[in-house]
N, C-alpha and C positions, 0 to 999 in steps of 0.2 A: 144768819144761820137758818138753815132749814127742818120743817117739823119732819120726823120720823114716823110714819106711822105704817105698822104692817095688818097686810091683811087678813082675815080670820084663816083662811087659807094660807096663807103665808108664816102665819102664827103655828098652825098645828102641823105641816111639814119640818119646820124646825124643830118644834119639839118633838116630837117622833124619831127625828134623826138624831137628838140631843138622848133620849131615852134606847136607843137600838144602839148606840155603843157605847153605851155603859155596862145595857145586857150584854152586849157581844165581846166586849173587851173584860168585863165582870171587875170596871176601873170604871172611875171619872173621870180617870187623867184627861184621853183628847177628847173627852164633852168638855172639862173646863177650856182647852186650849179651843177648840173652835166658839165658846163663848164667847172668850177675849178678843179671838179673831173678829168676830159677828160684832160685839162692841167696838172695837175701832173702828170698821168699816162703817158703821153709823156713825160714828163721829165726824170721818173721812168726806161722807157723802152728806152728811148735814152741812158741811164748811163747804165743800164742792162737788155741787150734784152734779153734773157736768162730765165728772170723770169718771164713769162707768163707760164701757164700750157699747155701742149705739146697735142695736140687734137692728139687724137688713130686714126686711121682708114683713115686719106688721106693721100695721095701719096703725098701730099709737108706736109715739118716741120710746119705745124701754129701751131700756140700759141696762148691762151685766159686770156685777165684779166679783173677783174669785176669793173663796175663802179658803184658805189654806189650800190650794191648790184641786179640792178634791169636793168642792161644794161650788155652787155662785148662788147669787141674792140676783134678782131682777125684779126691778122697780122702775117706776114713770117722774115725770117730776107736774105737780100740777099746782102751778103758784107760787105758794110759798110751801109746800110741803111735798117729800118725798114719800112716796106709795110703794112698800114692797109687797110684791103681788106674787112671789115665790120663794122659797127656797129648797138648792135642789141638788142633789149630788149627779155632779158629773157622769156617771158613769150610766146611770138613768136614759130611757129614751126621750121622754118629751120633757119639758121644763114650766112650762103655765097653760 
């Protein structure tokens, strides 16, 4: 298994997104469901980092997988631990 570790950047992107719909939907509900989503994908990519899709065109190996269709996490693998270096809603222009 691999360590999870995200980055301070990567930390306050989530919560922010985790915070704006709860203002926005004036619920919890899908902040809890993209929690749950956010934790299994860490689980997922602790047991197989590997299986994130291989982003083209930078100079380090990241890799993207999708959260609830309407977010992705992108992260590197170095060693024994995986680095997630964003988190980002799809619909956004740039991502890290």
């Amino acid at each position: 298994m691999f360590k999870i570790k995200w980055t301070p950047e990567a930390e306050t992107l989530y919560f922010e997104t985790i915070e704006y719909w709860i203002n926005h939907n004036k619920s919890n509900n899908y902040s809890l469901k993209i929690i749950a989503e956010v934790e299994r994908k860490e689980k997922l990519i602790s047991a197989n980092p590997f299986i994130g899709a291989l982003i083209f065109g930078t100079k380090e190996q990241i890799r993207r997988v999708l959260i609830l269709e309407n977010f992705s996490i992108y992260y590197r693998i170095k060693e024994t631990t995986v680095e997630i270096l964003s988190f980002w809603a799809n619909k956004k222009d740039r991502r890290f």
